[in-house]
Each structure stands twice: as structure tokens, then as C-alpha cells.
C-alpha positions in Angstrom: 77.9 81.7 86.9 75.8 80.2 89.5 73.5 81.2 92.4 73.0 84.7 91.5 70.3 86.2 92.9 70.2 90.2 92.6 70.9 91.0 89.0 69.0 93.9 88.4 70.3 96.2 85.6 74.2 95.3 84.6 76.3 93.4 81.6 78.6 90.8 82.8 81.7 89.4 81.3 82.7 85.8 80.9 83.6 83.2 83.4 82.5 85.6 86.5 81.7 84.4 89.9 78.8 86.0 91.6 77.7 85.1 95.2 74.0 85.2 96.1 72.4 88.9 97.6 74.5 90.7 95.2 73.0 93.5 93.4 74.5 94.7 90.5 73.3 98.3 88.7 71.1 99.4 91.6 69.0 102.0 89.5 69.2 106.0 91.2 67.2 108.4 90.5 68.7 109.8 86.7 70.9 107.1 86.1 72.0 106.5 82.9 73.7 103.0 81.8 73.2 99.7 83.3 76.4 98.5 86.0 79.4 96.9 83.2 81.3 93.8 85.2 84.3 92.8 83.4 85.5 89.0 83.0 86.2 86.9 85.4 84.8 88.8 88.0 84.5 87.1 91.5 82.2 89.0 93.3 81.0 87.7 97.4 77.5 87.8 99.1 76.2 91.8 100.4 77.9 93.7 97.8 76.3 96.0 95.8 77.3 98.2 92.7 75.7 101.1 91.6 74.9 102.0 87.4 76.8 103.6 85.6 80.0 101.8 87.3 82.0 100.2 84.9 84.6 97.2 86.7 87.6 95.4 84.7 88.6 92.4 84.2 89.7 89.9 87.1 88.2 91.8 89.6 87.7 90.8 93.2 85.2 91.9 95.2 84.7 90.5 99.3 81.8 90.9 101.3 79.3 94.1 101.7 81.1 96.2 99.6 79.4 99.0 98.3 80.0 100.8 95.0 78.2 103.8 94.0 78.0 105.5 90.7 80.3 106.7 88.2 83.6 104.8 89.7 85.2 103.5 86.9 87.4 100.4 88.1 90.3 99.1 85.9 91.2 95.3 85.9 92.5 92.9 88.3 91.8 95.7 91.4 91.3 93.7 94.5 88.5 95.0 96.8 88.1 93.3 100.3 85.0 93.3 102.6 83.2 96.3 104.0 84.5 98.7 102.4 82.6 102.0 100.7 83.2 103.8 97.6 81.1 106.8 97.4 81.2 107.1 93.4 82.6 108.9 90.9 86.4 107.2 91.8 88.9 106.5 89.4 91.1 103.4 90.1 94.0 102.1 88.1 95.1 98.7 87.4 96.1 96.0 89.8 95.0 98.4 92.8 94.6 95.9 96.0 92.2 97.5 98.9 92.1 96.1 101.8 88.5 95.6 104.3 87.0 98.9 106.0 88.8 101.3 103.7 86.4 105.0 102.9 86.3 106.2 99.3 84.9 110.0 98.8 83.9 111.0 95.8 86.6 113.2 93.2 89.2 110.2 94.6 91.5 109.0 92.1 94.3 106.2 92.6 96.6 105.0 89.9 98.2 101.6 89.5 99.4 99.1 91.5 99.0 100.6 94.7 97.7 98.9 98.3 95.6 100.9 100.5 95.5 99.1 104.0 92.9 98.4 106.2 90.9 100.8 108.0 92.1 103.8 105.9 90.1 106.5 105.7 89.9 109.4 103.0 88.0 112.7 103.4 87.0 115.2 100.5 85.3 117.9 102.4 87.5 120.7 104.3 84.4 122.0 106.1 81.5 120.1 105.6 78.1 121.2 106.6 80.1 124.7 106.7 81.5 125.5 103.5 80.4 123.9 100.2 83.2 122.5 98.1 84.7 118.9 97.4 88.4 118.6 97.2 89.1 115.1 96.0 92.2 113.5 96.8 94.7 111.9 94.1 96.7 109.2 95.3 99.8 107.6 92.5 101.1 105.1 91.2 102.9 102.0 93.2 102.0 103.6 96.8 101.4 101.7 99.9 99.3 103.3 102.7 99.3 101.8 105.8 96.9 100.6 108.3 94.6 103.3 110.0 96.0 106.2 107.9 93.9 109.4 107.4 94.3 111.5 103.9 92.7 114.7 103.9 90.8 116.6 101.3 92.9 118.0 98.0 96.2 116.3 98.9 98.0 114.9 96.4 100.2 111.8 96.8 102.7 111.5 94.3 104.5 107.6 93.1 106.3 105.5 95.0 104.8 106.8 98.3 105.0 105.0 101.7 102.8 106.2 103.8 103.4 104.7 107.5 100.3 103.2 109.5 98.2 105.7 111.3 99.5 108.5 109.8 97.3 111.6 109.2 98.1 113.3 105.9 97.1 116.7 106.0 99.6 118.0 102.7 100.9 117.0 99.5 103.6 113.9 99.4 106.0 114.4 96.4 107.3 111.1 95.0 109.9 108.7 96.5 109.5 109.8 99.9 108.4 108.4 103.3 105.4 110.0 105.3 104.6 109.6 109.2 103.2 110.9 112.3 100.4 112.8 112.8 100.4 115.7 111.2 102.8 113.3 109.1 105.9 114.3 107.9 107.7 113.4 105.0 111.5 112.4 103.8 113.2 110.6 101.1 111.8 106.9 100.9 114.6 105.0 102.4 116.4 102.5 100.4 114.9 99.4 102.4 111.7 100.2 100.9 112.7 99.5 97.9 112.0 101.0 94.1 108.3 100.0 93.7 105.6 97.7 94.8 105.9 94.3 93.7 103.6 93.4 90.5 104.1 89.4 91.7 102.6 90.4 94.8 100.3 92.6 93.7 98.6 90.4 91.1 98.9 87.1 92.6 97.7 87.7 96.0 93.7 87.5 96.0 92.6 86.4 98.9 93.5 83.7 101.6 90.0 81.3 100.2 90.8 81.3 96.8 92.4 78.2 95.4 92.7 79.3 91.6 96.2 79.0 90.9 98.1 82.0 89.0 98.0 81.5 85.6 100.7 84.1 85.0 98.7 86.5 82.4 99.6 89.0 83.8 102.5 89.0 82.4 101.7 89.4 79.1 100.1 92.4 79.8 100.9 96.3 80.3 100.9 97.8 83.7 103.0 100.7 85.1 106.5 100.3 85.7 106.6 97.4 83.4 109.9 97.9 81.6 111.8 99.1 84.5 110.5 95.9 86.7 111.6 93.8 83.7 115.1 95.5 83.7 115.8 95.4 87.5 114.5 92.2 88.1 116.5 90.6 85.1 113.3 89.5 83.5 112.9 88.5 79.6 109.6 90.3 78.3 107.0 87.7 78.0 105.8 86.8 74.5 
């Protein structure tokens, strides 16, 4: 681990990669436990991640990302540059966000799903009006595209496409397609296919990092797994 500069208050796993001007476990007021940085971690310059945050392993962090408090992030989720998670988040496995994404708090987002850049989520139905947060919770293998917009208390169910630009106003319900703004939905054509990819979604770090796939991956549990291993004609790893 060389050239860190900002470690203030955290525990970090083996074999990590931390840029310089990082600062990891910014102390608030009433925090409680130092920042927890999993293995392996590759984390660039301007990022910075609140205590009480605990990260996974094989995490990928870019540039000026901030991470407030109380997110817990599971392994190999992929976080690009300037994007802003306002704490207390929940995000599953293999998760890949993409640069100038918006994180409320109460968000949760389960595995191996790819929010696209530029997406924006709200919590707050009338904010400086009425007082309430109505976090959002996003599945499992869901893409959202570019530029979307997913309002406060919706609910997006597995296996969600959700088309660039859309504005998401309602619950999705599983397998369908959403679009438009207000967006519609509709059963998730057959083109999109079952599910997202887990040889996309775990292999694909960035475009300037050489370290070649090692294939650990998978060996290890993620959502889906079986099925991908039946449909794709895969023997289960030993």
C-alpha cells in the first residue's frame, strides 16, 4: 500500500491500493467505529469515506467519491468518479456505479446491478415542506440507464431495465421494461435477456486497470448463481 496520505481513523484489508488525498473514517460529530476497507481495495485520489462505513472486498473506488456514514458496501462493488452517497445505503454484491450517480440516504440496491451515469435518486417527496424520508429500494440484476431519475419510496423489483432518461415516479414489478417520462412499464422483452451478466459485471473495472481476472469470482456466491450456471451450460467451479 503506497503513497497514502489521509488515513485518519479506518482498518484496511490486505493487498489494497490507496491513492494519495484520500481520507478514510472522516470523524462526525457522534461517530462511532473507525471506516472498515475490505481487501484488495483500489481506492483513487479525492475520495473520501465517512466512519462507521464498512466496504467489501475487491472494491473499486474512482476519483472524488464521497461516502458518508452508515453505507455498508458489500464486495467487488464498482464505484466510478464523482459520485455521492449520502449515508446510511445498503449495496449488494458485484454492484457497478457508474460517474455522477446521487445516492440519498434509506437507498438500498441488491446485487449485481449497474446504475448508469448521471442517474439521480431522491428520498424526499416535499422537502423543506413536509418532513419525511422515503428511501428508494432498487433489486437485484437491474440496469438503469443513463440520466434516469427514481423518485422517493419507489420500489424497483429484479430484473428491471430501466431505459435512459426515464423518470420513475412508481413502483416497477420484476421482469419488466420502464420508459418515458413519467415512465411506463411492460414485460422486459426477450432481447434483454434473463439477467445481467456476472462475466460482465465482475470483470469489467475500469478502462486503466491492467490486473487481469483471476476468475475468483467464480468460486464464490452471488445472486442468480445456480440459474446462470444452468443456462449458460457451466460446471460449478470447485
Amino acid at each position: 500500500m503506497d503513497n497514502f496520505s489521509e488515513m485518519r481513523n479506518c482498518t484496511i484489508g490486505d493487498k489494497c491500493e490507496i491513492a494519495p488525498n484520500v481520507i478514510l473514517g472522516y470523524k462526525y460529530k457522534d461517530w462511532s467505529i473507525p471506516a472498515i476497507i475490505g481487501d484488495m481495495a483500489r481506492i483513487h485520489s479525492g475520495t473520501v469515506v465517512y466512519s462507521d462505513t464498512v466496504v467489501g472486498k475487491r472494491f473499486t473506488c474512482g476519483h472524488n467519491v464521497t461516502i458518508r456514514a452508515e453505507c455498508i458496501i458489500g464486495d467487488r462493488v464498482v464505484i466510478l468518479h464523482g459520485c455521492t452517497l449520502e449515508g446510511k445505503i445498503t449495496i449488494g454484491k458485484g454492484v457497478k456505479i457508474m460517474a455522477h450517480v446521487y445516492i440519498p440516504s434509506r437507498t438500498v440496491i441488491g446485487e449485481l446491478s449497474f446504475i448508469g451515469p448521471g442517474v439521480t435518486i431522491l428520498n424526499d417527496r416535499m422537502p423543506m415542506r413536509k418532513p419525511g424520508i422515503a428511501g428508494v429500494s432498487i433489486g437485484n440484476n437491474v440496469v438503469i440507464g443513463g440520466g434516469a431519475t427514481i423518485g422517493p419510496g419507489v420500489t424497483i423489483g429484479d430484473n428491471v431495465f430501466v431505459g435512459a432518461g426515464a423518470l420513475v415516479m412508481k413502483d416497477i414489478p420484476s421482469d419488466s421494461l420502464a420508459y418515458g417520462s413519467p415512465a411506463a412499464h411492460k414485460p422486459l422483452p426477450e432481447k434483454f435477456g434473463k439477467r445481467n451478466d456476472p462475466e460482465q459485471i465482475f470483470t469489467g473495472l475500469d478502462l486503466w486497470n491492467n490486473t487481469p481476472d483471476d476468475g475468483s469470482w467464480r468460486n464464490e456466491d452471488f445472486f442468480g448463481k445456480d440459474r446462470w450456471l444452468s443456462d449458460n451450460n457451466v460446471k460449478k467451479f470447485q
